[in-house]
N, C-alpha and C positions, 0 to 999 in steps of 0.2 A: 434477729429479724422477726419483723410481726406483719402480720398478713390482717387490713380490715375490709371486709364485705359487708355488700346490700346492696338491694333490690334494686338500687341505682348509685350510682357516682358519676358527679355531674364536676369535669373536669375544668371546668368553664372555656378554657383555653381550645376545647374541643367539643365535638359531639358529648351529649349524654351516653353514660353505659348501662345497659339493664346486667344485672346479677354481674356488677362488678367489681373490683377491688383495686387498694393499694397498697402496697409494700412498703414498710417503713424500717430503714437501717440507722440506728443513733437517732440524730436529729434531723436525718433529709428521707424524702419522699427515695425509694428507689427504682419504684413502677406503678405501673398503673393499666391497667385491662380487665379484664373477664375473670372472675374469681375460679375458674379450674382451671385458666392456662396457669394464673400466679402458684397455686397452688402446687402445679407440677413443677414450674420452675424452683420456686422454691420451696421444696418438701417438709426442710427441719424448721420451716417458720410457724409459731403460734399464731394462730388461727381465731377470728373471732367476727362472726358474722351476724349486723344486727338487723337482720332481715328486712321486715317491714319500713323500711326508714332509706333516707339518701344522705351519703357522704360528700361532703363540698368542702369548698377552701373557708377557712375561717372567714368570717367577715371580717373587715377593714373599716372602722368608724371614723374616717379621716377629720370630721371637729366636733371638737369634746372640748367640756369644763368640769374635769372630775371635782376640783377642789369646792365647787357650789353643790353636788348633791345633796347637802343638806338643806339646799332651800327650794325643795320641789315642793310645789304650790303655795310657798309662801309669800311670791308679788303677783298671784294672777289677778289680783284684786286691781294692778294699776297696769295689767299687761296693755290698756288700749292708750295708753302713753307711753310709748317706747323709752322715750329719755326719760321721765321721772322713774321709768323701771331699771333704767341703768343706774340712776341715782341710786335708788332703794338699794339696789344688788350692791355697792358699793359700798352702800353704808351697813347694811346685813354683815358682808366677808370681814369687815373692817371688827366688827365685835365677836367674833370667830378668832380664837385663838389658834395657834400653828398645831397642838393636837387634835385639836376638833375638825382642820382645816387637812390633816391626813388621815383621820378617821373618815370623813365626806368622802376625800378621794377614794381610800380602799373599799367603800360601799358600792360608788358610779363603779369601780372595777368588775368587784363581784356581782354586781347588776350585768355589767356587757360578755364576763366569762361564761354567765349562766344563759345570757343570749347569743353564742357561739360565736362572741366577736373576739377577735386572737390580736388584734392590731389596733393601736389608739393614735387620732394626731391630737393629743392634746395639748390644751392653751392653759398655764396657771399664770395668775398673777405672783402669788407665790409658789413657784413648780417644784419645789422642793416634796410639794404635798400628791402632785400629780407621779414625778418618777417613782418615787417610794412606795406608792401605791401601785404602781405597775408592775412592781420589782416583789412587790409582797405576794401578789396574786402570780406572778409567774407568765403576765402577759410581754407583747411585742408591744413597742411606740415608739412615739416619735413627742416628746416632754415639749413644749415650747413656751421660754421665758418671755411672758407679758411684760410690756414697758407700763407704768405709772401714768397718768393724767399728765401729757408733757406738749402741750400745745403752741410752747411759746417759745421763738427761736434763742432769747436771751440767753436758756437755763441751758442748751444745746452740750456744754462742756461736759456739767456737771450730771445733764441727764444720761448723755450716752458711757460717761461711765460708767456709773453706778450701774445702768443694764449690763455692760460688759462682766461688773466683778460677779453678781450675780449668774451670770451665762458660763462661766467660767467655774465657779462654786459649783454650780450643776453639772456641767460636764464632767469633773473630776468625779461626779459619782454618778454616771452613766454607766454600762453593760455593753455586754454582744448585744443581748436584747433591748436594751432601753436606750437610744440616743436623742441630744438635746439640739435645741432650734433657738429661732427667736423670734416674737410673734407681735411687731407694731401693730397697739390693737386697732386703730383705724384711722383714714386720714382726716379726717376732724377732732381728732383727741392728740394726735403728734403732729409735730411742726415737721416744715420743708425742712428743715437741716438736721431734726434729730434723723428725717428718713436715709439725706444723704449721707450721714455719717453709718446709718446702720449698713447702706447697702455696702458701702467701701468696705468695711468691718464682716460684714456675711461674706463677700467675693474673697477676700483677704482670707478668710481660716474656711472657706467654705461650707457655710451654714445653712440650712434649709431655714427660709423666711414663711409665715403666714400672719393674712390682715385679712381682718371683717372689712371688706368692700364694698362698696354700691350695696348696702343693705337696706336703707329707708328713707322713705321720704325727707323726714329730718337733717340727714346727709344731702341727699342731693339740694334740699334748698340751702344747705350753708355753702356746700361748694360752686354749685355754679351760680347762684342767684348771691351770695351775701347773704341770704334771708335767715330768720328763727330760732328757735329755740338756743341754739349752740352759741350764736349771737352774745344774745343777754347773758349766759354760763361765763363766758370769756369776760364780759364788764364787771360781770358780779364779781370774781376775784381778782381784777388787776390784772389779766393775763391780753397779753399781744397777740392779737391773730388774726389776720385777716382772709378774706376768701381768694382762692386762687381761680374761682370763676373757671373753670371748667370740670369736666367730669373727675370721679372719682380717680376711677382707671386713668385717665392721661394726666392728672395729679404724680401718680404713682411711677407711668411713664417718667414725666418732667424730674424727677429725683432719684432716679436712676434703680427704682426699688427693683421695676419689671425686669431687669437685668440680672438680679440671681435667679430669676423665673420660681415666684413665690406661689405657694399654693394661698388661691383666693377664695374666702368666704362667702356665701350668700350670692353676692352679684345677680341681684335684682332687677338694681335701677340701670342696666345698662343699653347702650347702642351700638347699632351695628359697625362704626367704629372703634367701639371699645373691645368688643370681640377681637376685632381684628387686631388689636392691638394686644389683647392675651394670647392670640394664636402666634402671631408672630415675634412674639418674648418668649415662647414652650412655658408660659406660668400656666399652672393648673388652676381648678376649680373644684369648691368643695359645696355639694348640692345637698341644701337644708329644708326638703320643702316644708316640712309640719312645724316646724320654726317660724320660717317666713310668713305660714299661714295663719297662726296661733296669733301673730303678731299684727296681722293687716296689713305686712308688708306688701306684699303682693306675689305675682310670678316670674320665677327667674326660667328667661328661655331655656329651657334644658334642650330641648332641639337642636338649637341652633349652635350650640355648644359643640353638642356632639356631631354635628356638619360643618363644623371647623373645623374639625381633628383634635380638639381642644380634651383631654384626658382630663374626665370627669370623677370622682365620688363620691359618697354619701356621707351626712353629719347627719348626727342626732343632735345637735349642740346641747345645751346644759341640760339639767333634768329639772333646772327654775324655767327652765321657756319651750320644753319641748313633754316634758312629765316622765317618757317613757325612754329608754333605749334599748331600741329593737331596731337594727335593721332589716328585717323583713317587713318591717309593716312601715317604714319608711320606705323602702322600696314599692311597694306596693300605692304607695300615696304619692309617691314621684311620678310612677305610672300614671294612676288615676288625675293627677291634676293636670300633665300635663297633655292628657289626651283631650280633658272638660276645657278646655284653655280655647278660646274663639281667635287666638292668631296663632295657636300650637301649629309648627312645620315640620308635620313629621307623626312617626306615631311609635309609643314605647311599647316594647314587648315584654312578654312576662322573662324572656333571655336576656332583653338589653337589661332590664331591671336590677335583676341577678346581675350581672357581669357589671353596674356601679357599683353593687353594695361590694364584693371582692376585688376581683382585679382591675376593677375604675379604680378603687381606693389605693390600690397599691402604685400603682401611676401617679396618681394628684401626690403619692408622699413619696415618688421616686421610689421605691421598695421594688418592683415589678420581677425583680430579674429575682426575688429572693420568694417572695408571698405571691399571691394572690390568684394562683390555680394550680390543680393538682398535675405536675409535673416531675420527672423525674430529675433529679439533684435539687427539686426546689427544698424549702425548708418545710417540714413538716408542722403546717399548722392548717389544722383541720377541725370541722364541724361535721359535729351526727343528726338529723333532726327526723323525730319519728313519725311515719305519716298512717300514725295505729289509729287516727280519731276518725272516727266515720264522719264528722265535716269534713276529712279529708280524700275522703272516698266518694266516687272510683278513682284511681289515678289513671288520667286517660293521658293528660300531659304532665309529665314531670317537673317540667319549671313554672307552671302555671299553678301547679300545685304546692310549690313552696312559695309563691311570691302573692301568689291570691286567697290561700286557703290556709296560711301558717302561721305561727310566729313565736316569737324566741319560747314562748311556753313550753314550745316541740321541741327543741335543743337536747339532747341526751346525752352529747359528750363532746367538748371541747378541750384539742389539744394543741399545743404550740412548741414548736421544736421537738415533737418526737416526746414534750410530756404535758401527760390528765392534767388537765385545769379544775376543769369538773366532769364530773364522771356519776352516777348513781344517783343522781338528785343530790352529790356534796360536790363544793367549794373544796377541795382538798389542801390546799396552802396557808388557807386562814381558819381563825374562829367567826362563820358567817351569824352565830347568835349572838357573840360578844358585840359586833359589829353593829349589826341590827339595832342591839339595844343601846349603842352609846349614840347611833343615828338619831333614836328618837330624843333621847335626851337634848340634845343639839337643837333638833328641831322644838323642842317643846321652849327653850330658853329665847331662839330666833324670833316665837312667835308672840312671848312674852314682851 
């Protein structure tokens, strides 16, 4: 048994506790209170209290692209054309060979363990690079196998299996910790039939789905108008497709995807029908704002989201579109924008904020009953973050103080199931300088 205290533990599921603690037996949480009742309760437990700092549930980064860490900053050059920036990325990953492609992964890892995130919903095109790097770092996720450029109903047979042998490959080497999905990357890049086939195929072995949704302008003019860019993509290669003229979301509806209740990307460009069309499917949402913003995309109601009952979390998405991964300072910029926002309904608190980046996250990835606050039988995965920096002083409010005044810098110890991820300023599972230096490598070839 081990017993951690500090000046606070913020259980999110409950009030904050001043000079509290938690009790940790194996891999689950066993208690949670006041560091001298635990302490009486439990006498023979090792004891370790980091004073000046608040204890919280690991963050939850429900969408991630570990397998592109290697190309942070290297299309901000075309970031204000979205599609030719998917292009670029496309053709970047493409001369990225499969070590270099889990070298990337295990860096975005060691980047999110050192910013006390214990849990990943990640998207690889090749996820072979994503689970392995989760499995090496010793983190939670959730792996999910991207489909190919598969737009056209023709290739339908040949596309959905080859995802399946794929989904299956991966599965067979998933964990307790690490289990696999499957992630149609969006409905302008897959056909109606590859979606209906995925959804029968997810219900069928019961799979967790996620799709970049309602992300951008771009989308919404091929879907509901016919119009642009995607257009001319499709004549360019020979490929079949045409618009199915209404929204994203009711696209997704009509092909039966909203039926395994996927967690959704982005969701931007939506209406107050389409809302109601994710609340009434239970699909989640996964809330990207400094993504979206970076992008031009625009503002996804997060309001009105969370006035649906609609189980919200937070993405960093890649580190090519977002630079950083930090959820506290995405959090923070969820807040902030969606308060500067002239139709914002509603208003975010520095608690609601906190309570996307963790147990929002563990909801959009169905996880809830396992992660994503400190409770007792949950699983033990937790965050330490120190609030010694006198920008973070006075602490007058405690969650205002980690969402407004933090960020992963302050992180001092991240553990998941009862074990150190990082701990002392080290990555304890990997070589983070071996790491580091074959990152730059990567990148120096990428930019070449």
């Amino acid at each position: 048994m081990r017993i951690f205290a500090a000046d606070h533990v913020l259980p999110i599921s409950s009030a904050p506790i001043k000079k509290g603690a938690i009790a940790v037996e194996g891999l689950q949480i066993a208690a949670v209170g006041e560091a001298e009742a635990l302490k009486l309760r439990f006498p023979n437990a090792v004891f370790k209290d980091f004073g000046e700092a608040a204890i919280i549930p690991g963050f939850v980064n429900c969408h991630s692209h570990l397998e592109i860490t290697a190309m942070r900053g290297l299309l901000d050059h075309v970031e204000n054309d979205f599609s030719a920036w998917l292009l670029a990325l496309n053709a970047a990953r493409q001369r990225m060979s499969n070590e270099e492609l889990e070298v990337s992964a295990v860096a975005g890892a060691i980047e999110g363990a050192r910013a006390g995130i214990t849990c990943f919903g990640d998207i690889g095109r090749f996820g072979k690079a994503g689970l392995e790097a989760l499995k090496a770092t010793g983190l939670r996720g959730i792996v999910f196998q991207e489909t190919e450029f598969s737009p056209d109903d023709r290739t339908v047979d040949e596309d959905l299996a080859k995802l399946q042998n794929k989904f299956f490959e991966l599965r067979d080497n998933s964990d307790r910790l690490v289990k696999v999905g499957i992630s149609p990357h969006s409905p302008y890049t897959v056909g109606a039939k590859l979606f209906e086939g995925i959804a029968d195929f997810a219900l069928t072995e019961n799979i967790k789905i996620t799709i970049h949704a309602a992300e951008s302008e771009e989308e919404r003019s091929f879907m509901e108008d016919g119009e642009g860019f995607w257009i001319d993509i499709y004549k360019k290669f020979g490929l079949e497709r045409h618009s199915p003229k209404c929204t994203s979301i009711e696209f997704l509806e009509r092909t039966g995807i909203l039926g395994t209740k996927p967690l959704l990307a982005h969701c931007v460009t939506v209406y107050d029908s389409d809302i109601e069309l994710i609340r009434a499917s239970g699909s989640t949402i996964a809330h990207c704002p400094k993504s979206n913003a970076k992008f031009g995309h625009g503002w996804a109601p997060l309001e009105r989201f969370l006035k649906a009952r609609i189980s919200v979390g937070l993405g960093s998405d890649s580190v090519a579109s977002n630079n950083t991964c930090d959820l506290l300072e995405e959090s923070r910029f969820a807040a902030f924008v969606s308060r500067n926002h002239g139709d914002s309904d509603g208003f975010i608190s520095a608690r609601d904020a906190l309570e996307l980046a963790t147990l929002g996250g563990a909801k959009a990835l169905g996880l809830e009953r396992e992660i994503g606050s400190l409770q007792a039988g949950k699983q033990a995965d937790i965050a330490v973050i120190s609030l010694s920096r006198i920008s973070q002083q006075p602490v007058s409010d405690i969650q205002a103080a980690l969402v407004f005044s933090s960020s992963a810098q302050d992180v001092i110890m991240t553990m998941v199931a009862g074990r150190k991820i990082f701990a002392a300023g080290q990555i304890i599972a990997t070589d983070e300088k071996q790491i580091s230096k074959a990152l730059r490598k990567i990148g120096q070839k990428l930019s070449a």
